[in-house]
C-alpha positions in Angstrom: 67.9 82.8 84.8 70.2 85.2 86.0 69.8 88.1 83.0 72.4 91.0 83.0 70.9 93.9 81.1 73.5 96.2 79.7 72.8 99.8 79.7 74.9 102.4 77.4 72.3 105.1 79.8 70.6 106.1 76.7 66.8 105.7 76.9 65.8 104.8 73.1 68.6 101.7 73.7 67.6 101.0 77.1 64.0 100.2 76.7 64.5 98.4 73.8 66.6 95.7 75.6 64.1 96.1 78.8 61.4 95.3 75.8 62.6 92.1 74.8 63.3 90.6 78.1 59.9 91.9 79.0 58.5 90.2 75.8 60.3 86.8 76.8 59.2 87.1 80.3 62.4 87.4 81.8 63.2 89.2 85.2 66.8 91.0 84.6 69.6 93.3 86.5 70.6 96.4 84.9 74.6 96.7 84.7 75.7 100.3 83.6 78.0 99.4 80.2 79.4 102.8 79.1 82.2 103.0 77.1 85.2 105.3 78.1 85.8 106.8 74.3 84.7 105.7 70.5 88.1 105.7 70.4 88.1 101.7 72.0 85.8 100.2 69.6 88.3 99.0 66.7 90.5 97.9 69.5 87.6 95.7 71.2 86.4 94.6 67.6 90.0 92.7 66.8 89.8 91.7 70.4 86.6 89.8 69.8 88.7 87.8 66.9 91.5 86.9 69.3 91.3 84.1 71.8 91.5 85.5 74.8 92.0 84.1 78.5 88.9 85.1 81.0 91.5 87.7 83.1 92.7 89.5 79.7 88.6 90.0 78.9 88.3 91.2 82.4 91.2 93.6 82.2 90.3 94.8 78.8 86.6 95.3 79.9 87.8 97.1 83.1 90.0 99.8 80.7 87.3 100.3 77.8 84.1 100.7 80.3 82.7 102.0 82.9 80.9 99.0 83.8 79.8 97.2 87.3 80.2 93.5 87.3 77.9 91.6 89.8 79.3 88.3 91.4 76.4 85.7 90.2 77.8 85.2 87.0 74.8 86.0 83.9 73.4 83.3 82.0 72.1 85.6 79.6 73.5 89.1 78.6 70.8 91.4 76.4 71.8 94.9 75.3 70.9 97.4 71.8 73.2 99.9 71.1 76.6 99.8 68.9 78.8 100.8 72.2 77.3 98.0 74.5 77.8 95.2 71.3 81.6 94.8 72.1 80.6 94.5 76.3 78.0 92.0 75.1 80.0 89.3 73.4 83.1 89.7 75.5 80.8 89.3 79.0 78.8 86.3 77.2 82.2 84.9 76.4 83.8 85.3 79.5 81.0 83.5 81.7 80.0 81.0 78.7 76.4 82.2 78.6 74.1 83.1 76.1 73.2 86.7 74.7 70.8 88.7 72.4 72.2 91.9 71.0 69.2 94.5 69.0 70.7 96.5 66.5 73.1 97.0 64.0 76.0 94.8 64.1 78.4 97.4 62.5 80.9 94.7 61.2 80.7 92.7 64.4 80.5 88.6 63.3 76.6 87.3 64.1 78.5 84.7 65.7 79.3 86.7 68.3 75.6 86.2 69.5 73.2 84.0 69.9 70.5 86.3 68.6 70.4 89.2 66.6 67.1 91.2 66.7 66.9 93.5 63.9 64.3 95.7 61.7 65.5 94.3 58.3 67.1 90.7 57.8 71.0 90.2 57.9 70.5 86.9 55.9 71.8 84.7 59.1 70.1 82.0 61.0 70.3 83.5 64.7 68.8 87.1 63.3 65.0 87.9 64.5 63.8 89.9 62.2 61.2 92.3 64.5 57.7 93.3 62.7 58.1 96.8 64.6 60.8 97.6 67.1 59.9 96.6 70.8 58.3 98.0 73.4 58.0 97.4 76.9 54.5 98.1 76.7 52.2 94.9 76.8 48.5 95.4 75.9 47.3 93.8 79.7 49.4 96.6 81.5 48.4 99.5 78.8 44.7 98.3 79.1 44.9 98.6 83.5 46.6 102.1 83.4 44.7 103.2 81.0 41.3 102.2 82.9 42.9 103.3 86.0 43.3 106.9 84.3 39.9 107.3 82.8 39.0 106.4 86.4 40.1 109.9 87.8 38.5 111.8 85.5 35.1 113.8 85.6 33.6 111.7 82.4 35.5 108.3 82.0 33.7 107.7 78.8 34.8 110.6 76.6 36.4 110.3 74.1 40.1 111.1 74.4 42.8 110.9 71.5 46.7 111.2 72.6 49.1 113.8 71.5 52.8 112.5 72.2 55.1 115.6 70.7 58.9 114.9 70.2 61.1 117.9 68.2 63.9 118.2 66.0 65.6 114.4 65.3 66.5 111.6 63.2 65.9 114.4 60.2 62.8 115.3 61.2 62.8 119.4 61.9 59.8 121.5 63.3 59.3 125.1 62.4 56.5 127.1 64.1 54.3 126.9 61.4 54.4 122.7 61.7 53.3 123.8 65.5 50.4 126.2 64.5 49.2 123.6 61.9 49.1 120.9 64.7 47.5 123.5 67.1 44.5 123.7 64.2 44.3 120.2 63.1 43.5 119.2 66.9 40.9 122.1 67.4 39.4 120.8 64.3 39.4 117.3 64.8 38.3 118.0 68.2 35.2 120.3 66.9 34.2 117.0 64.3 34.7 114.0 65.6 33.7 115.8 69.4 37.3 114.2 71.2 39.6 116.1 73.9 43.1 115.3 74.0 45.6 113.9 75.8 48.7 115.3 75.4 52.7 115.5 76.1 55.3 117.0 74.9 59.2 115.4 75.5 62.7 116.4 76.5 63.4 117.3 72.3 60.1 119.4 72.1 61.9 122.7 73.8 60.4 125.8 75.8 60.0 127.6 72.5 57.8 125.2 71.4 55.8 123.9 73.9 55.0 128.1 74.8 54.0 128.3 70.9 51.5 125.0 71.3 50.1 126.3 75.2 49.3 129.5 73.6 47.3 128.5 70.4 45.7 125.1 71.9 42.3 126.2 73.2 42.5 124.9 77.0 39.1 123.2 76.5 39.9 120.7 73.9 42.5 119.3 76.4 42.0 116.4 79.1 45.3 116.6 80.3 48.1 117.9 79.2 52.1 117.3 80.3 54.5 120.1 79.3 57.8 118.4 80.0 59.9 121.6 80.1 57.6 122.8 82.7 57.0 120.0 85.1 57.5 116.8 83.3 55.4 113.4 84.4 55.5 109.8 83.3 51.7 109.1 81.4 52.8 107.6 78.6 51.4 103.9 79.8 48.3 105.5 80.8 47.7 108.1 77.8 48.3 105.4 75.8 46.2 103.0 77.7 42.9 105.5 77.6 43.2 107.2 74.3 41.0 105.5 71.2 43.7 106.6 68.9 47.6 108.5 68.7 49.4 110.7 66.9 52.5 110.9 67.4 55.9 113.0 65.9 57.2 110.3 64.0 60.9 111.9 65.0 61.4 109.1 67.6 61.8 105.4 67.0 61.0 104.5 70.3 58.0 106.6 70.7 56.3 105.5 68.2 57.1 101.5 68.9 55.1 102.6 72.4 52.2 104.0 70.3 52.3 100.7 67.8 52.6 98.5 70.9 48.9 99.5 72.1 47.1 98.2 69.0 45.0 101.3 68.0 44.8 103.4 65.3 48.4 105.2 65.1 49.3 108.4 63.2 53.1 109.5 62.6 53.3 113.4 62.4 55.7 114.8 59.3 56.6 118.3 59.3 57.3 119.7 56.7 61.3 119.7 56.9 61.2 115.9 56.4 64.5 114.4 55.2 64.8 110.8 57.5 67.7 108.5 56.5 67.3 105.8 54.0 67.0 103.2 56.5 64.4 105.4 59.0 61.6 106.1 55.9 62.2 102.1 55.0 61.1 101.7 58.5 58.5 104.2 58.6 57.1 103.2 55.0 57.2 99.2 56.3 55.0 99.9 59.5 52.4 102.2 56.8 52.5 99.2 54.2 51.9 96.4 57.4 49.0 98.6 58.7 51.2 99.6 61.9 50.5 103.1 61.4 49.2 105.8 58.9 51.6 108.5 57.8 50.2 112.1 58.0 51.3 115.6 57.2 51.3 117.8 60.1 50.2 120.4 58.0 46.7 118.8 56.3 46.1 116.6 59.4 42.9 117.4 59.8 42.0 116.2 56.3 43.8 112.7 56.8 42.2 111.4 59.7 39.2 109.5 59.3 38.0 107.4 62.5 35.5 105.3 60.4 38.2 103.7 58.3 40.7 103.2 61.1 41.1 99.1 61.8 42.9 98.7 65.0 46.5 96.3 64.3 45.5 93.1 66.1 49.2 92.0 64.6 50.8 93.2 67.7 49.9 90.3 69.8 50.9 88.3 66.9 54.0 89.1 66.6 54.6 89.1 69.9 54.0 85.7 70.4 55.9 84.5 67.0 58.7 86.1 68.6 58.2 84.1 72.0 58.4 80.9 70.3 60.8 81.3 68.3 63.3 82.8 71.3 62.2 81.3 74.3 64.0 77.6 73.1 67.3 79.3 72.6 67.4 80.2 75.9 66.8 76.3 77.1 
């Protein structure tokens, strides 16, 4: 299959598509879709109810985006992200192919696609409802790094937890003292249950913070550590593939589908300042209630985590393949 992949050049939307063609299997181009201004999206939405010929969708296309068509035509367009939606049905219309669109529809007609992936069910019969949201991250490949990790260090067989740290987002906010109360949850945990860390920080975490963290997180207790603001590396695949179990900041979606994706013990991080949307907590509180993850305040984390009752989520693999066979037919 020729797979166009559309990319709005923001990572959270990005991987998600890269997730589910990685999921299905499917090799795929990535074709830069940004639109020109928000300004265009009521304009393309009564577009998508008119009939239009193939060189008024190219025109219109060519005015609204900023995107590079290739000359093999797709025979299946996948994107997430409201600003890619309108590129996605117009491209899958103009070239008569297929195309999977993960997200919110926003008043865009289901019938626009010919599958919806989304968190909650829209009530139509081309919507995948998703267990978790996806992740490129397949167990075989996050089992190899993370081998190939412990491999380089002094003792491969400690015992090393991750620490992936986001910052202020999706009404989630961090105060110093959510920092110092992370700083003493991980020397304790370290101290009981005799674990060094693995840990990174992210483009949201800030200098501030991640100086605040350095200077109160005894060096010892750490097996690695990335400070992104400083010199920033790309370990997620293997701190995720070495560590027993994962806490991460539960401010970002996508981080915390990586986390789920490994099938260990997760931990989502709440500061105190914790006031997600409606939609985020019904997300968060679904994963807790599934056994994806364990919610945990930043703050008493030290008293929440007990390694003896943690039951790694063999649903992963599950789900993964429920989703396979359900997909994989449309695309035959």
């Amino acid at each position: 299959m020729n797979v166009w992949l559309l990319s709005d050049g923001l990572p959270g939307h990005v991987n998600q598509a890269r997730a589910i063609a990685v999921l299905l299997g499917l090799e795929f181009t990535e074709v830069p879709a940004r639109l020109r201004h928000k300004l265009w999206r009521p304009v393309l939405k009564f577009a998508l109810l008119m009939p239009l010929s193939n060189r008024l969708v190219d025109w219109l296309l060519s005015i609204t985006y900023q995107l590079v068509q290739l000359s093999e035509q797709p025979t299946l367009v996948i994107s997430a992200g409201g600003n890619t939606s309108f590129a996605n049905a117009l491209l899958a219309r103009r070239h008569r192919s297929r195309n999977f669109f993960i997200g919110s529809l926003r008043g865009l007609s289901p019938a626009a696609f010919t599958a919806v992936f989304t968190l909650e069910p829209i009530g139509t019969n081309n919507n995948v409802v998703m267990a978790v949201p996806p992740s490129p991250l397949m167990l075989a490949e996050l089992a190899e790094a993370g081998a190939a990790y412990r491999a380089t260090l002094a003792e491969p067989s400690e015992k090393l937890w991750a620490m992936v740290i986001g910052g202020d987002g999706a009404g989630f906010q961090f105060q110093p003292a959510d920092w110092s109360a992370l700083t003493s949850a991980m020397t304790q945990l370290s101290d009981q249950y005799h674990c060094r860390w693995l840990l990174t920080t992210s483009r949201r975490t800030g200098l501030s913070a991640e100086q605040l963290l350095r200077s109160q997180i005894p060096t010892e207790i750490l097996a690695d550590a990335v400070w992104y603001g400083n010199a920033p590396r790309p370990v997620m695949k293997s701190f995720l593939g070495a560590a027993e179990r994962i806490f991460v900041t539960a401010d970002s979606m996508s981080m915390l589908a990586d986390a789920m994706a490994t099938a260990r013990p997760v931990y989502a991080l709440l500061p105190r300042q914790s006031a997600p949307d409606e939609r985020y907590q019904s997300a968060l509180s679904r994963f807790a209630d599934n056994g994806f993850l364990a919610e945990a305040e930043m703050s008493t984390l030290g008293m929440q985590v007990n390694p003896d009752a943690d039951v790694p989520n063999q649903a992963i693999e599950r789900w993964h393949e429920d989703l396979r066979a359900r997909v994989l037919p449309l695309l035959s």
